[in-house]
TIMAR-834659 format. One record per residue: residue in one letter; x, y, z of N, C-alpha, C in turn. Coordinates in Angstrom, 2 decimals, decimal comma. Last residue first. Layout:
residues N
res: A	n.east: X	n.north: Y	n.up: Z	ca.east: X	ca.north: Y	ca.up: Z	c.east: X	c.north: Y	c.up: Z;
...
This chain:
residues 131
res: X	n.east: -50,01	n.north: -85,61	n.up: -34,95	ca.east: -50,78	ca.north: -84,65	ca.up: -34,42	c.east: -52,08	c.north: -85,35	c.up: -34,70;
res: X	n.east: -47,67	n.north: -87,22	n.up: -35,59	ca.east: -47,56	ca.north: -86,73	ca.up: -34,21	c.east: -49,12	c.north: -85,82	c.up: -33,75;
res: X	n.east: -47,71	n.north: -87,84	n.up: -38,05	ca.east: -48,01	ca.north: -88,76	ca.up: -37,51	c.east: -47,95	c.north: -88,72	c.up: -36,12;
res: X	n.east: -48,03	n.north: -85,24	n.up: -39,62	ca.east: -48,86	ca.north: -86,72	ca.up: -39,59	c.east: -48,80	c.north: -87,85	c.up: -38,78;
res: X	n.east: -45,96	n.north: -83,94	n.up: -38,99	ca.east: -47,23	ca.north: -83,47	ca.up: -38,02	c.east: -48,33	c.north: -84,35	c.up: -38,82;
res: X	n.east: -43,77	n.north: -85,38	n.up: -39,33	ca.east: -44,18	ca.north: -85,25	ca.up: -38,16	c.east: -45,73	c.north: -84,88	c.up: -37,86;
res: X	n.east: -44,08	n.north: -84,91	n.up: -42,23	ca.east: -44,15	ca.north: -86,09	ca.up: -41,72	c.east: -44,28	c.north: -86,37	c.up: -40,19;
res: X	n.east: -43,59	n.north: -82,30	n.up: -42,26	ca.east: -44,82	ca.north: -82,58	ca.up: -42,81	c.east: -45,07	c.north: -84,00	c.up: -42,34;
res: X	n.east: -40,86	n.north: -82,23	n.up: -41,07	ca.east: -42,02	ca.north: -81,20	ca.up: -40,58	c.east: -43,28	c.north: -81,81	c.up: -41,22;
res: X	n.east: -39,75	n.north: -83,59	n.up: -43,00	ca.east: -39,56	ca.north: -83,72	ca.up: -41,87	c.east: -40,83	c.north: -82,66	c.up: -40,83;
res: X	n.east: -39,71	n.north: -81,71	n.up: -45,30	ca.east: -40,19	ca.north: -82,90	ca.up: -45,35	c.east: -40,51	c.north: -83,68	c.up: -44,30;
res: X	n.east: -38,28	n.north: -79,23	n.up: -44,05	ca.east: -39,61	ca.north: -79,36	ca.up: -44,65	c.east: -40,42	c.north: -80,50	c.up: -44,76;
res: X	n.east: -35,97	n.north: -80,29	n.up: -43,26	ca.east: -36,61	ca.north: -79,33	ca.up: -42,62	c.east: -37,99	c.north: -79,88	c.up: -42,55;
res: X	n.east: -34,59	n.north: -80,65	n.up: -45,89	ca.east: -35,25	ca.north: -81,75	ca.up: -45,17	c.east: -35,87	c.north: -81,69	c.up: -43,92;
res: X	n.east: -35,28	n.north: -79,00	n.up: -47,11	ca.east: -35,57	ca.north: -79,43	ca.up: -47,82	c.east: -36,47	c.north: -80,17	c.up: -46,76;
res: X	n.east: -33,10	n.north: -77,19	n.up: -45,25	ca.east: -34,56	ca.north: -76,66	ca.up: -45,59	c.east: -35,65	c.north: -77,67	c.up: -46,45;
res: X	n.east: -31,23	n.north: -78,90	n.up: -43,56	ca.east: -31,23	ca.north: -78,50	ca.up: -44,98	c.east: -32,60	c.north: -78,28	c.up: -45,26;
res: X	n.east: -30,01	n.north: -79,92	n.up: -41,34	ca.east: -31,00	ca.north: -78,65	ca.up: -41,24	c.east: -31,05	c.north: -78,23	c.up: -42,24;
res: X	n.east: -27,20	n.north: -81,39	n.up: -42,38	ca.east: -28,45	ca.north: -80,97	ca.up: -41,51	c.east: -29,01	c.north: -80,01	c.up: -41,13;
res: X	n.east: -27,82	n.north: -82,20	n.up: -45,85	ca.east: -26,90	ca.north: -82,06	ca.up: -45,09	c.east: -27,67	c.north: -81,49	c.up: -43,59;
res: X	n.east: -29,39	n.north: -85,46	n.up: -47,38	ca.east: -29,80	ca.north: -84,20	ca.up: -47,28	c.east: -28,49	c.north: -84,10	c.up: -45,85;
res: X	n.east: -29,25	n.north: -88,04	n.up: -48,03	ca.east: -29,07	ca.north: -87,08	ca.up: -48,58	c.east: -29,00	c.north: -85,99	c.up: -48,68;
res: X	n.east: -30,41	n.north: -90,74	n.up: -46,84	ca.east: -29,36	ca.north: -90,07	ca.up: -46,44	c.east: -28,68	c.north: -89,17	c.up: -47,35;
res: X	n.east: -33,91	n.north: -90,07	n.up: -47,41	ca.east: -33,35	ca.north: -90,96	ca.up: -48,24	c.east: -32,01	c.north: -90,11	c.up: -47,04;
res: X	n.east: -37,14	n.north: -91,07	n.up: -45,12	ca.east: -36,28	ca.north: -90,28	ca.up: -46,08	c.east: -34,77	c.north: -90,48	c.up: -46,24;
res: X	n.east: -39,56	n.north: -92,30	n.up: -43,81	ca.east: -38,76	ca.north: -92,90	ca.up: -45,23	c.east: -38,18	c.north: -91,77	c.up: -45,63;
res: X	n.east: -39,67	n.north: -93,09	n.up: -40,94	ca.east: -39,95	ca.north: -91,52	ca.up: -41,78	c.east: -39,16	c.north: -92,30	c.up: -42,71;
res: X	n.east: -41,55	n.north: -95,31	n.up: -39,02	ca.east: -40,25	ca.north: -95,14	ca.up: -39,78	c.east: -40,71	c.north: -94,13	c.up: -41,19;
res: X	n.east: -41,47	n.north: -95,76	n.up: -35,50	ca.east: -42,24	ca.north: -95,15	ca.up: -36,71	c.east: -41,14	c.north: -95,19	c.up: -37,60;
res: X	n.east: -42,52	n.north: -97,39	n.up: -32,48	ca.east: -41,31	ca.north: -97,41	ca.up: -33,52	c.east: -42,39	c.north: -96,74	c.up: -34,94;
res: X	n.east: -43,35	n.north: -96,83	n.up: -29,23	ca.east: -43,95	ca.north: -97,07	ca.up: -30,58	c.east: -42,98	c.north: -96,84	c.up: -31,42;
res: X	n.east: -41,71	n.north: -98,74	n.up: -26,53	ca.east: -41,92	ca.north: -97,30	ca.up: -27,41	c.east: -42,46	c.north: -97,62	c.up: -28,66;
res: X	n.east: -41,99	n.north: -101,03	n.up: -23,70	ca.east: -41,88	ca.north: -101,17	ca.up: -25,46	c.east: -42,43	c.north: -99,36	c.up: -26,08;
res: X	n.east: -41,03	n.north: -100,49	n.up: -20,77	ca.east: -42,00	ca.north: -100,85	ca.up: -21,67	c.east: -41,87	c.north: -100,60	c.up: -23,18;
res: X	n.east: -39,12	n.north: -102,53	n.up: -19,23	ca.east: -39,21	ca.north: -101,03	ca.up: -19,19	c.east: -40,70	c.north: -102,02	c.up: -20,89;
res: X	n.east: -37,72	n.north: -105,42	n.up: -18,06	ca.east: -39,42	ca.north: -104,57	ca.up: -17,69	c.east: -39,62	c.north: -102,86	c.up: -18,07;
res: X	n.east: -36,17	n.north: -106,67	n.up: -19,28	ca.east: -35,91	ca.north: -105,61	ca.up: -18,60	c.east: -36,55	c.north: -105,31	c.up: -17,63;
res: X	n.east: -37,90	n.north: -107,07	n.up: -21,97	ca.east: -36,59	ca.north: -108,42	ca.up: -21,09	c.east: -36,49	c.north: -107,81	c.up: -19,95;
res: X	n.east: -37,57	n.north: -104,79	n.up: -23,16	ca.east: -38,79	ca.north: -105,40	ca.up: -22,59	c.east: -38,40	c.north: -106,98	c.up: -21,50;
res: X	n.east: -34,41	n.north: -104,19	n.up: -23,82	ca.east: -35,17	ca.north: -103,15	ca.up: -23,04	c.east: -36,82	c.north: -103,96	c.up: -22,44;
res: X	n.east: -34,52	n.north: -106,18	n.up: -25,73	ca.east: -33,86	ca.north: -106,70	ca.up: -24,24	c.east: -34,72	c.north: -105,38	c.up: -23,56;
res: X	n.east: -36,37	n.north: -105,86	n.up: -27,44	ca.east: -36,79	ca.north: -106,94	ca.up: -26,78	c.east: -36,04	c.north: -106,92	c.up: -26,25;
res: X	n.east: -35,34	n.north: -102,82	n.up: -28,22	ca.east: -36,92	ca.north: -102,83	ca.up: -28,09	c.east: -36,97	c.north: -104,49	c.up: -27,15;
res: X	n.east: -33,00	n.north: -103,98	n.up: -29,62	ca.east: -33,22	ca.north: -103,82	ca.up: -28,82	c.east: -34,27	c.north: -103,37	c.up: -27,67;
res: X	n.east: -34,51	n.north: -104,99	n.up: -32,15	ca.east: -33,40	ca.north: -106,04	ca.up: -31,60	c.east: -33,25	c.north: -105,67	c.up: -29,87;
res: X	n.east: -35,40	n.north: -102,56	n.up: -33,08	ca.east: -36,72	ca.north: -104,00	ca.up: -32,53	c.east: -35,99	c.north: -104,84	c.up: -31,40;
res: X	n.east: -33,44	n.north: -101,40	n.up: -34,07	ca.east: -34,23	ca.north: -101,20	ca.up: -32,76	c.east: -35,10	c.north: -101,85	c.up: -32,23;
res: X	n.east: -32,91	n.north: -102,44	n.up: -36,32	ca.east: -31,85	ca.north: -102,39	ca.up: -35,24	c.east: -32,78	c.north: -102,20	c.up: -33,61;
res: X	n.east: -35,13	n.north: -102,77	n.up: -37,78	ca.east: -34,67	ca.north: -103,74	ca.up: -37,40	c.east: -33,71	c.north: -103,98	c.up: -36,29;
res: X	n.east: -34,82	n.north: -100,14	n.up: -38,33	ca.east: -36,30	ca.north: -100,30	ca.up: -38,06	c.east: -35,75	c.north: -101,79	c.up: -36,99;
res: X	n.east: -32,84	n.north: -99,52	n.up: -39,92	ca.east: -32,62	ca.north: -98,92	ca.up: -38,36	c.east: -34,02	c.north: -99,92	c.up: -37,86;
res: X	n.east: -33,14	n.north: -101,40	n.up: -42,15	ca.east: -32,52	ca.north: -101,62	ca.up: -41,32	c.east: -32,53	c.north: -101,24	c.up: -39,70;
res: X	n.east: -35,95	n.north: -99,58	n.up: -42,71	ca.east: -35,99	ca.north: -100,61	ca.up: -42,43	c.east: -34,14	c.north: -101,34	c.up: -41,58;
res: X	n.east: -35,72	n.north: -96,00	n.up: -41,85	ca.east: -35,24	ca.north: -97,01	ca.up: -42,92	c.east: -35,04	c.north: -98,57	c.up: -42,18;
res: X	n.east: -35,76	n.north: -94,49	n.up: -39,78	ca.east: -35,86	ca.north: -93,71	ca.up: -41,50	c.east: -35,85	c.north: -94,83	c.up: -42,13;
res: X	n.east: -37,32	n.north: -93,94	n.up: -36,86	ca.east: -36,08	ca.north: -94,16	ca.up: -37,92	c.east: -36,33	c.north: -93,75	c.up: -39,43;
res: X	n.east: -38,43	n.north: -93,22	n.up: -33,99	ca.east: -38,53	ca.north: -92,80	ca.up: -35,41	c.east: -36,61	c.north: -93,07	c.up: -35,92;
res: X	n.east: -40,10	n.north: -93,67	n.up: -30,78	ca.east: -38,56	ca.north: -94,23	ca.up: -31,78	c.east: -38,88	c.north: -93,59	c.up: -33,23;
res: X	n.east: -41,66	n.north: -92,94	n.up: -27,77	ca.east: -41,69	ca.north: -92,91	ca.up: -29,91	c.east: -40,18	c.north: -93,34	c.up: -29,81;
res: X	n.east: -40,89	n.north: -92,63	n.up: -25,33	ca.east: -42,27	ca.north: -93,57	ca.up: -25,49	c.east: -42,42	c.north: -93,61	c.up: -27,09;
res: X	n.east: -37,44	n.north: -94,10	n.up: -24,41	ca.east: -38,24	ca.north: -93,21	ca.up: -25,45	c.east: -39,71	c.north: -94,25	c.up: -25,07;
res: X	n.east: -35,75	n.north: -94,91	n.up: -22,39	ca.east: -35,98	ca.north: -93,77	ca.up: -22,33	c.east: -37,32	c.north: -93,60	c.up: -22,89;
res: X	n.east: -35,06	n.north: -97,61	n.up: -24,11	ca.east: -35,89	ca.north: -97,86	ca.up: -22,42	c.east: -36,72	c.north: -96,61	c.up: -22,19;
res: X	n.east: -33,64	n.north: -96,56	n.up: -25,72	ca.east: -34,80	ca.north: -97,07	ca.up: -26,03	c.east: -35,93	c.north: -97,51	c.up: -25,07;
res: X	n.east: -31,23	n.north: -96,04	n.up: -24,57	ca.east: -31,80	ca.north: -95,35	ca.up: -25,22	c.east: -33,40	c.north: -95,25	c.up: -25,47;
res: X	n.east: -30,67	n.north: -98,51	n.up: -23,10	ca.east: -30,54	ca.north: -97,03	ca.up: -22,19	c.east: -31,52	c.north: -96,01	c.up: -23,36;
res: X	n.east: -29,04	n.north: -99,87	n.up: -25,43	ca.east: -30,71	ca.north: -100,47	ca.up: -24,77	c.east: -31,03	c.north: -99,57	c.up: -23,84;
res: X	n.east: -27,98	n.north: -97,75	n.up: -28,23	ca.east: -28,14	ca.north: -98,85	ca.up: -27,09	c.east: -29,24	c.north: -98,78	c.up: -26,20;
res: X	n.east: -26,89	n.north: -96,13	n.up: -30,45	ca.east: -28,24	ca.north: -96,33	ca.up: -29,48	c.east: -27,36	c.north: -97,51	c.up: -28,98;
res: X	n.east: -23,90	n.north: -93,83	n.up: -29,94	ca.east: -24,46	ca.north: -95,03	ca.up: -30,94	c.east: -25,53	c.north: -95,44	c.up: -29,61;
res: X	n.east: -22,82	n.north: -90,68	n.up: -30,91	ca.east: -23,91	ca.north: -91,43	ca.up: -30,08	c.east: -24,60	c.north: -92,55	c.up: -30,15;
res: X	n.east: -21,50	n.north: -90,57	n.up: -33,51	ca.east: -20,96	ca.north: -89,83	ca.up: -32,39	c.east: -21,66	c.north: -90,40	c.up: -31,16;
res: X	n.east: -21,12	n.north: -93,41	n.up: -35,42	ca.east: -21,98	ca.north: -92,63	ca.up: -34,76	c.east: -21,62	c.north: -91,81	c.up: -33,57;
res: X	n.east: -19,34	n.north: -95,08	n.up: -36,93	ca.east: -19,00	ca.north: -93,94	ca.up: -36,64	c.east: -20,11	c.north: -93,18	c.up: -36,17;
res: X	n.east: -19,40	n.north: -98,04	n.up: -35,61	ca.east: -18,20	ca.north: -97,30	ca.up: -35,57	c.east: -17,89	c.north: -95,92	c.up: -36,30;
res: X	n.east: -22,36	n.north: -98,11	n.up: -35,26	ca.east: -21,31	ca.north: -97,99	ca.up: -34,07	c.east: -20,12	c.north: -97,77	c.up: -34,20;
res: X	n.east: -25,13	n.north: -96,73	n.up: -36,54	ca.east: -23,53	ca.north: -97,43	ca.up: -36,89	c.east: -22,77	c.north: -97,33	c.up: -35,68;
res: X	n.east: -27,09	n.north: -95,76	n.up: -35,33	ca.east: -26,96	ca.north: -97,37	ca.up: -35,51	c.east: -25,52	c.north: -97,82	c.up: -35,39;
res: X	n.east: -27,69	n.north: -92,76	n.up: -33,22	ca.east: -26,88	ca.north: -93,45	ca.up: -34,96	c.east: -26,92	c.north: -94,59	c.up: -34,14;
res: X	n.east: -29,69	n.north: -90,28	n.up: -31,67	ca.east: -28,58	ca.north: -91,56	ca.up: -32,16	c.east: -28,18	c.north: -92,17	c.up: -33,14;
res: X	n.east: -31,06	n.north: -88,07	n.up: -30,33	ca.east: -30,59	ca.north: -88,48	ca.up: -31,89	c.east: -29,65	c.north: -89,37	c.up: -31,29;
res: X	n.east: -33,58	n.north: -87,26	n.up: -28,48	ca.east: -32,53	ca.north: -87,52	ca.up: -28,11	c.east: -32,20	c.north: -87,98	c.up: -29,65;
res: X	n.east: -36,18	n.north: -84,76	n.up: -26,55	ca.east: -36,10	ca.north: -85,83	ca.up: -27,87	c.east: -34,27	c.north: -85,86	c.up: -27,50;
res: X	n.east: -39,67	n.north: -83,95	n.up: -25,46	ca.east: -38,14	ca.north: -84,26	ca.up: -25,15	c.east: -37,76	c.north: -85,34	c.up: -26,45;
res: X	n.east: -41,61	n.north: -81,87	n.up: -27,25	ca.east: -41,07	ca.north: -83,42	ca.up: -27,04	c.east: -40,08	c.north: -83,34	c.up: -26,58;
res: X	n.east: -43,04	n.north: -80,07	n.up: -29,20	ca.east: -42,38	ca.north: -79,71	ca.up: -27,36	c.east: -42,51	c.north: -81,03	c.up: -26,86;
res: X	n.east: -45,10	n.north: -79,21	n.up: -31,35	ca.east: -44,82	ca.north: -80,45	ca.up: -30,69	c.east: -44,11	c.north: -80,30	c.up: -29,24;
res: X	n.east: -45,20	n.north: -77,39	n.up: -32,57	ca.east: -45,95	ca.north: -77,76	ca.up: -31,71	c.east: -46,04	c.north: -78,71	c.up: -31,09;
res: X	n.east: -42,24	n.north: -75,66	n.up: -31,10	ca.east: -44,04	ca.north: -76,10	ca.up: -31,01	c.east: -43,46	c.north: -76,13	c.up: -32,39;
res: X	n.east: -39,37	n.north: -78,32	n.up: -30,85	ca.east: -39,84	ca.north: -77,14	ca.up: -30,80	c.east: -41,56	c.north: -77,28	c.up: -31,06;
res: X	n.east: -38,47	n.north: -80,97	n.up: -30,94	ca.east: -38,26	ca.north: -80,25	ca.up: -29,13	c.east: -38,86	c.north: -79,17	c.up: -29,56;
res: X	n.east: -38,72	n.north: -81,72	n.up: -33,24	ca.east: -39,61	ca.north: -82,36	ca.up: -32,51	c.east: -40,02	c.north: -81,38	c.up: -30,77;
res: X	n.east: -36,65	n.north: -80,70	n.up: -34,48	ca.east: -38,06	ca.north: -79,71	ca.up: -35,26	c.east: -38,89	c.north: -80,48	c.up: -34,21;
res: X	n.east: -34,48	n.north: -81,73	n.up: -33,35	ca.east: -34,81	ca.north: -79,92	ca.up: -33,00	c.east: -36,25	c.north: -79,86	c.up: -33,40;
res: X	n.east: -34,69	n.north: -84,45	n.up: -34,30	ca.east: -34,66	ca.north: -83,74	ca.up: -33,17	c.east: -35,18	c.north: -82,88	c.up: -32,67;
res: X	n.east: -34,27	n.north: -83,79	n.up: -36,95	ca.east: -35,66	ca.north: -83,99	ca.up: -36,75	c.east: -36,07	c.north: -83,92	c.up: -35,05;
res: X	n.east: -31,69	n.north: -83,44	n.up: -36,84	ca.east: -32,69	ca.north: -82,38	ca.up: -37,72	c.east: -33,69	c.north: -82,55	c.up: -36,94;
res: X	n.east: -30,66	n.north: -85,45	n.up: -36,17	ca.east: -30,96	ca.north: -84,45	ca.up: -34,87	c.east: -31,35	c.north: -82,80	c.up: -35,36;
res: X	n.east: -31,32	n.north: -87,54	n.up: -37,91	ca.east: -32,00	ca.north: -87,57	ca.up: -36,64	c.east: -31,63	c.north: -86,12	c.up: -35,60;
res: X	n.east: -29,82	n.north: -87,05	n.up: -40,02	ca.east: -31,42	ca.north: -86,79	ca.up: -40,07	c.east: -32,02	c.north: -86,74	c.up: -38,93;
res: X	n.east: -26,84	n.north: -86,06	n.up: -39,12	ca.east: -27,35	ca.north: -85,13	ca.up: -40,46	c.east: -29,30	c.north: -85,46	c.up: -39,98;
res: X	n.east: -26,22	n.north: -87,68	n.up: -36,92	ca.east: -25,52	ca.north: -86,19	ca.up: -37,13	c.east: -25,99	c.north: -85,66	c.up: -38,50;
res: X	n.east: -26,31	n.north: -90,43	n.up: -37,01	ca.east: -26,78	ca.north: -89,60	ca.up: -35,84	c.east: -26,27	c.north: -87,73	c.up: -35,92;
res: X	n.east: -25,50	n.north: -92,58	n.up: -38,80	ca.east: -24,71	ca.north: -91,82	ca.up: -37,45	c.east: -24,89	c.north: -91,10	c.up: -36,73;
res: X	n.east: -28,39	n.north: -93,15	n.up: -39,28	ca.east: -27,32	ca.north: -94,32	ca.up: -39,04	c.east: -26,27	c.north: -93,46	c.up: -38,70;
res: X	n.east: -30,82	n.north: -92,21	n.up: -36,75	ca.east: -30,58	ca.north: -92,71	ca.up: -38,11	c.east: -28,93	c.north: -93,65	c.up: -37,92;
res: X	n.east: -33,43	n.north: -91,62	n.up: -34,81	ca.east: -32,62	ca.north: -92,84	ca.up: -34,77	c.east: -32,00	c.north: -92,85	c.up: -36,64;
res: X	n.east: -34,95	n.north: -90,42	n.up: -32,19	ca.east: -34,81	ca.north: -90,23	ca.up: -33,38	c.east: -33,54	c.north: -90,64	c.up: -34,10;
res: X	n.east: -36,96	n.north: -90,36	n.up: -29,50	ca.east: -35,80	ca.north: -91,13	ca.up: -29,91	c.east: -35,66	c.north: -91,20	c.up: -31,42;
res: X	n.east: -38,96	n.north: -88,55	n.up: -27,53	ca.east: -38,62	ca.north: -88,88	ca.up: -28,57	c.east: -37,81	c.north: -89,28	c.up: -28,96;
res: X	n.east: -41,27	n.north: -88,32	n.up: -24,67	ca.east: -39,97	ca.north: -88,58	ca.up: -25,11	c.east: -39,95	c.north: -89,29	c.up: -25,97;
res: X	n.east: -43,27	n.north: -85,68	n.up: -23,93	ca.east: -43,18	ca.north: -86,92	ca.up: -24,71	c.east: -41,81	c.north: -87,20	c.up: -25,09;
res: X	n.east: -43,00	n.north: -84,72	n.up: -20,57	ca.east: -42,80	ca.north: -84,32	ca.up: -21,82	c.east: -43,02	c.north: -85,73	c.up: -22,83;
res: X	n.east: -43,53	n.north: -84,02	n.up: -17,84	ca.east: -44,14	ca.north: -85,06	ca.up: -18,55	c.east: -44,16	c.north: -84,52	c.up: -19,85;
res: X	n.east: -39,15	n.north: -84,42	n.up: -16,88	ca.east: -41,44	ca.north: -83,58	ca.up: -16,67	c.east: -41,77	c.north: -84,40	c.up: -17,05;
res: X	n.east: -37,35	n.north: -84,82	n.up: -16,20	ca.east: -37,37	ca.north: -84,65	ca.up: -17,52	c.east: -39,10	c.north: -83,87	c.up: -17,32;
res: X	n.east: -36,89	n.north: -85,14	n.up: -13,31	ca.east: -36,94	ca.north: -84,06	ca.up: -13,62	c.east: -37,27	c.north: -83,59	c.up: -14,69;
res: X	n.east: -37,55	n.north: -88,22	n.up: -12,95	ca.east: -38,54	ca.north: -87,29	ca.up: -12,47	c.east: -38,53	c.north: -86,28	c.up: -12,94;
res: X	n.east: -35,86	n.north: -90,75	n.up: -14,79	ca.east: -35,49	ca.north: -89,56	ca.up: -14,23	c.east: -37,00	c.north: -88,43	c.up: -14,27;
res: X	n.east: -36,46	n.north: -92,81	n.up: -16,28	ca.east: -37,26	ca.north: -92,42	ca.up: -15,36	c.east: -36,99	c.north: -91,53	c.up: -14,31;
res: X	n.east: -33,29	n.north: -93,95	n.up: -16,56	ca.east: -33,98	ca.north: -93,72	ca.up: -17,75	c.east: -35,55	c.north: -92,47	c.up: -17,37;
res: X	n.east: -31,88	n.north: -93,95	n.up: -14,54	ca.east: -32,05	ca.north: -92,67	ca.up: -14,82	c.east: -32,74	c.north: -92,60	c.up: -15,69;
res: X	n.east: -31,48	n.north: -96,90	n.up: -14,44	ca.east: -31,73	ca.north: -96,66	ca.up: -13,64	c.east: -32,10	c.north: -95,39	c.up: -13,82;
res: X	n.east: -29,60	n.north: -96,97	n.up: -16,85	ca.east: -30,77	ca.north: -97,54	ca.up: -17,20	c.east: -31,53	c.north: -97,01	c.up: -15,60;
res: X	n.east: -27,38	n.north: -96,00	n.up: -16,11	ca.east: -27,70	ca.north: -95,12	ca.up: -16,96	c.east: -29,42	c.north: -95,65	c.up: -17,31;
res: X	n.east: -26,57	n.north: -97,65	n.up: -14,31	ca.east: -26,91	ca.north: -95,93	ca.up: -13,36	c.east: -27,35	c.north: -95,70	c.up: -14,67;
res: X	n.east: -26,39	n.north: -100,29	n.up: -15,71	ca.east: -27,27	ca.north: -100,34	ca.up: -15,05	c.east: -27,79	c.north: -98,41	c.up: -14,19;
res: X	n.east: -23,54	n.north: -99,17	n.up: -16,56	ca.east: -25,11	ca.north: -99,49	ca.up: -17,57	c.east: -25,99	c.north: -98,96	c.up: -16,44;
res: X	n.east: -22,35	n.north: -98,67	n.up: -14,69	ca.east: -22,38	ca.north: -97,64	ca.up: -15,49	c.east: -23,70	c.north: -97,80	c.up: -16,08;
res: X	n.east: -22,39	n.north: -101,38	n.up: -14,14	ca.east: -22,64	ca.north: -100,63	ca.up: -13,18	c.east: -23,30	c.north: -99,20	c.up: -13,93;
res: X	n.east: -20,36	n.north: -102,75	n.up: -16,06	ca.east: -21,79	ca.north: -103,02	ca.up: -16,08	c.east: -22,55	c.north: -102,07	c.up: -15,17;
């Protein structure tokens, strides 16, 4: 539990700057969220940003309540994730860290990562709802 608590304790790490921190959330964390990752950390946007997966038994980085404490945005793709993160959105507020705005990019688990398609689609959906 210790571990938790140094990783929730760093959430408000000083050195990150005052960057907007982004939490980009699909279900393993290795094809939409760390597409959308990169296109968030670059202009025009220049967000600190972090990708996680839901699925816990195969997400290279599965979210947990450290995650969500971090982020002032959450972006998922799909009502389940939408649901996964609410779940934890109320212990992270249980907590006293403050609640991140949750957005959900409706795009389908189809695309491989950094697939120009989903590049693209992902780029147009950001700068609606980031700019």
């Amino acid at each position: 539990m210790s571990v938790h608590r140094n990783r929730l304790g760093n959430v408000n790490n000083g050195f990150q700057g005052k960057f907007r921190r982004v939490l980009c959330v699909c279900s393993a964390g290795l094809l939409r969220s760390p597409t959308l990752a990169e296109i968030l950390s670059q202009a025009p946007f220049n967000f600190n940003t972090r990708a996680v997966g839901i699925a816990k038994e195969f997400a290279l980085i599965p979210i947990d309540i450290a995650h969500v404490a971090w982020a002032d945005d959450i972006v998922v793709f799909n009502a389940e994730q939408f649901d996964a993160v609410n779940e934890l959105l109320d212990c992270a507020e249980m907590n006293g860290f403050e609640r991140a705005n949750v957005h959900i990019f409706p795009v389908e688990d189809v695309y491989s990562f950094r697939d120009p398609q989903l590049v693209q689609i992902l780029k147009e959906l950001a700068e609606q709802k980031f700019n």
